[in-house]
PAMARDREN-932028 format. One record per residue (C-alpha): residue number from 1; residue in one letter; x, y, z. Coordinates in steps of 0.1 Angstrom, whole numbers, plus 5000, padded with zeros to 4 digits. Layout:
// residues N
<site k="NUM" r="A" c1="X" c2="Y" c3="Z"/>
...
This chain:
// residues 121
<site k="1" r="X" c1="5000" c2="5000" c3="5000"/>
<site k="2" r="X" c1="5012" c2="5034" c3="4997"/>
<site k="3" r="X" c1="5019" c2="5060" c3="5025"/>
<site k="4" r="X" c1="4985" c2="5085" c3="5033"/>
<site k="5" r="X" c1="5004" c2="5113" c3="5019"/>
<site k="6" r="X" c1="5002" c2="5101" c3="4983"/>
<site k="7" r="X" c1="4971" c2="5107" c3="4965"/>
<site k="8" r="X" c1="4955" c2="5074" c3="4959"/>
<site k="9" r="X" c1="4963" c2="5045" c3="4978"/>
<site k="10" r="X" c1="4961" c2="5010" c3="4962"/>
<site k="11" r="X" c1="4940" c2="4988" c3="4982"/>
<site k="12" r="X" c1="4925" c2="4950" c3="4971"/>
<site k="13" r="X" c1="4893" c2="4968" c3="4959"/>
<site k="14" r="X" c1="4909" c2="4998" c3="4940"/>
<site k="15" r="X" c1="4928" c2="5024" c3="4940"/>
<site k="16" r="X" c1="4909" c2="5049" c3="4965"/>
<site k="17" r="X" c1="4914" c2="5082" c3="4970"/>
<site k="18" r="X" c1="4941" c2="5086" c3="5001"/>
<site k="19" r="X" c1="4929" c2="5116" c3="5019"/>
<site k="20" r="X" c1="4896" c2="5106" c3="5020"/>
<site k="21" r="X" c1="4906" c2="5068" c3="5034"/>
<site k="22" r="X" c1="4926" c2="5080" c3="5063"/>
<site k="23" r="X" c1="4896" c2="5101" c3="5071"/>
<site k="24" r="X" c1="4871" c2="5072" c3="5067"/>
<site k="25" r="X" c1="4896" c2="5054" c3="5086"/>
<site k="26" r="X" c1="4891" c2="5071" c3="5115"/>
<site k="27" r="X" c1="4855" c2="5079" c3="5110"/>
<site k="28" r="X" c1="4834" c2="5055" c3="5094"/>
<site k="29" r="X" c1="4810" c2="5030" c3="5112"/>
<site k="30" r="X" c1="4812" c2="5003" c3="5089"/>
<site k="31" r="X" c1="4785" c2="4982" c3="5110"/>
<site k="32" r="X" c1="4760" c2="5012" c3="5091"/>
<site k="33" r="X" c1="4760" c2="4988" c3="5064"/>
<site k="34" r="X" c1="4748" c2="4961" c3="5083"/>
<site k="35" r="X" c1="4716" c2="4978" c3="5097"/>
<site k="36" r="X" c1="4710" c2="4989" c3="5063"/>
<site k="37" r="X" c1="4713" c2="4954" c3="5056"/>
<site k="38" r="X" c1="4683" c2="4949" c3="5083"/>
<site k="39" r="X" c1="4661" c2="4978" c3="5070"/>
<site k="40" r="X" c1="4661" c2="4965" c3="5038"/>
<site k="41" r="X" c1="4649" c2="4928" c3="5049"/>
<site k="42" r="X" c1="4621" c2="4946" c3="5066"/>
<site k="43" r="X" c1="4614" c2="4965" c3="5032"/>
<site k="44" r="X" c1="4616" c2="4939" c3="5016"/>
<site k="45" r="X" c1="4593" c2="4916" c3="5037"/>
<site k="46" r="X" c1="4567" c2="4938" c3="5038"/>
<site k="47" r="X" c1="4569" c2="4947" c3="4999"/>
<site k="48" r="X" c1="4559" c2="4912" c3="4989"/>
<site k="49" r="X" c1="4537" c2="4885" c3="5001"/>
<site k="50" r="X" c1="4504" c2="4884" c3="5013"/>
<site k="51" r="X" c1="4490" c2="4910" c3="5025"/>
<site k="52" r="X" c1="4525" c2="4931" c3="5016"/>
<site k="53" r="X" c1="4525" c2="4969" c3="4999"/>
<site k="54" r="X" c1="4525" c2="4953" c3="4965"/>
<site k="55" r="X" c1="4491" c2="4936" c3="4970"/>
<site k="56" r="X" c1="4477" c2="4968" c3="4989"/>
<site k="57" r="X" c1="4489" c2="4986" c3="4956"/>
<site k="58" r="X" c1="4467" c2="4963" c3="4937"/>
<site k="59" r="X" c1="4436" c2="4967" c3="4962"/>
<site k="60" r="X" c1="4439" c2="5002" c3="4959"/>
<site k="61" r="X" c1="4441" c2="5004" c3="4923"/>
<site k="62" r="X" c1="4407" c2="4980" c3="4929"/>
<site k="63" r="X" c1="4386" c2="5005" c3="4947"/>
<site k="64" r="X" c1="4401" c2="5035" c3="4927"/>
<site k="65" r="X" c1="4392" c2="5018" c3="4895"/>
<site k="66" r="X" c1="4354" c2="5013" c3="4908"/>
<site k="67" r="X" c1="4356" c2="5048" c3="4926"/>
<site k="68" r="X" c1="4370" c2="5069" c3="4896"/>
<site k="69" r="X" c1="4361" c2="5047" c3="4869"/>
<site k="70" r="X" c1="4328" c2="5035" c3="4878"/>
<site k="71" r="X" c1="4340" c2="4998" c3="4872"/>
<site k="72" r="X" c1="4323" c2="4971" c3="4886"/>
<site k="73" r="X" c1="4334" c2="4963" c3="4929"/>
<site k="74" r="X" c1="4363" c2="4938" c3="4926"/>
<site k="75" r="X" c1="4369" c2="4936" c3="4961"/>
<site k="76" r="X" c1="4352" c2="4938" c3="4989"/>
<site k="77" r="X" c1="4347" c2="4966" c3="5013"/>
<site k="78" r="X" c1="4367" c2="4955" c3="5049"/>
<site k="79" r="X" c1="4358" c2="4987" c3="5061"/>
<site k="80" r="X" c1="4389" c2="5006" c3="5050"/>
<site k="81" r="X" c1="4378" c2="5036" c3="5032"/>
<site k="82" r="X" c1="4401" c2="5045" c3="4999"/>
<site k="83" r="X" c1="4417" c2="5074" c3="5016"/>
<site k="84" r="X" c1="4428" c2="5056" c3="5047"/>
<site k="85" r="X" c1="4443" c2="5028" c3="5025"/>
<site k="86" r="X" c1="4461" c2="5055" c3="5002"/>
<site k="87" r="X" c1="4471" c2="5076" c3="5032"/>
<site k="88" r="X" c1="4489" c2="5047" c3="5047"/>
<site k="89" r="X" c1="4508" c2="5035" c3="5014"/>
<site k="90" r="X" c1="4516" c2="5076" c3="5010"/>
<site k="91" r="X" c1="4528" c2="5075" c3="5050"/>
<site k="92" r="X" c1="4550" c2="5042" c3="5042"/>
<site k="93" r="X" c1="4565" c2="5051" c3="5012"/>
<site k="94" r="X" c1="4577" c2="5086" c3="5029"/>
<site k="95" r="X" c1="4592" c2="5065" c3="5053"/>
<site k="96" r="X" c1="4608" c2="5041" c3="5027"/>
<site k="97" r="X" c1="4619" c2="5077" c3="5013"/>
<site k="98" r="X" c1="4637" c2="5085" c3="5042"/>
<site k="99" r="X" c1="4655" c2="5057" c3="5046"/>
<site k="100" r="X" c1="4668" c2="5055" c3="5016"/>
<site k="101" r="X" c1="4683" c2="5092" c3="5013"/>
<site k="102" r="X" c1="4700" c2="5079" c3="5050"/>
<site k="103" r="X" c1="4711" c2="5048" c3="5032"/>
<site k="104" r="X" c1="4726" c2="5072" c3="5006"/>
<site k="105" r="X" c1="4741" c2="5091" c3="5029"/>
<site k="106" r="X" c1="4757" c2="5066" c3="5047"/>
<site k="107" r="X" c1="4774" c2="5053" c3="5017"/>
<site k="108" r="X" c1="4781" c2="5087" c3="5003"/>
<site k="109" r="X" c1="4813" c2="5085" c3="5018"/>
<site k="110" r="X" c1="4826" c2="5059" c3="5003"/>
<site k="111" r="X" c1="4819" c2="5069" c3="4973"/>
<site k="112" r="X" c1="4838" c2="5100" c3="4978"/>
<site k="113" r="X" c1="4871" c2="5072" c3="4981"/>
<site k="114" r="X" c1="4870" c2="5083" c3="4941"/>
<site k="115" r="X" c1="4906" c2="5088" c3="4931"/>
<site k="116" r="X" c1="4904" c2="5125" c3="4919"/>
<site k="117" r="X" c1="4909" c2="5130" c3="4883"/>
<site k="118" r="X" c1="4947" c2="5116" c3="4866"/>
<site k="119" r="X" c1="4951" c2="5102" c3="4901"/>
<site k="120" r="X" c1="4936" c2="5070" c3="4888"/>
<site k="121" r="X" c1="4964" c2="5039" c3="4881"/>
C-alpha cells in the first residue's frame, strides 16, 4: 500500500482516494451497512407476500378503479375507506423515502474514496 500522503492508495478493491481513506479510517462505522442490511429485509418483507405493499397497491388500484372509473366492485369493502388505505401507502412510502436518502448518505462516503481526476492507476 502506499503511504497517506500520496494521492491514491492502492488497496485490494481499488485504488481509493488517500485523503479521504485516512479520514474514513478514522470515521466511518462500517457496522451502518449492516443495519441497512436489516432495514432493507424489513422492506423487503413487507413489499411482497400476502398482504405486503405490492398487493395493497393492487387493492387500491381495485377500489380507485370502481371509485373513479365506475368499474364494477372487485373487492370487497373490509371497512377501510380509499383514503385511509392511500394515506397509509403515501405515510410508508415517505418513510421508505427517508431511509433510503440515510442509506445514501451513509454510503456517500465511500463513494467519495474516488481517486480524483489523473490520480487514477
Amino acid at each position: 500500500m502506499n503511504t497517506p500522503n500520496d494521492k491514491t492508495v492502492n488497496t485490494p478493491y481499488g485504488t481509493v482516494n488517500a485523503n479521504t481513506l485516512h479520514t474514513l479510517e478514522d470515521s466511518y462505522d462500517t457496522a451502518g451497512l449492516l443495519r441497512m442490511v436489516d432495514q432493507l429485509d424489513a422492506i423487503r418483507a413487507r413489499l411482497g407476500g400476502i398482504d405486503g405493499a405490492r398487493d395493497d397497491l393492487l387493492r387500491l388500484h381495485a377500489m380507485a378503479h370502481t371509485v373513479v372509473n365506475g368499474a364494477r366492485l372487485v373487492v370487497p369493502n373490509d371497512g377501510t375507506s380509499i383514503w385511509e388505505a392511500a394515506d397509509e401507502l403515501v405515510s410508508e412510502f415517505k418513510d421508505w423515502s427517508r431511509a433510503f436518502a440515510g442509506f445514501a448518505r451513509q454510503l456517500e462516503p465511500l463513494a467519495a474514496l474516488t481517486p480524483q481526476d489523473g490520480d487514477a492507476v
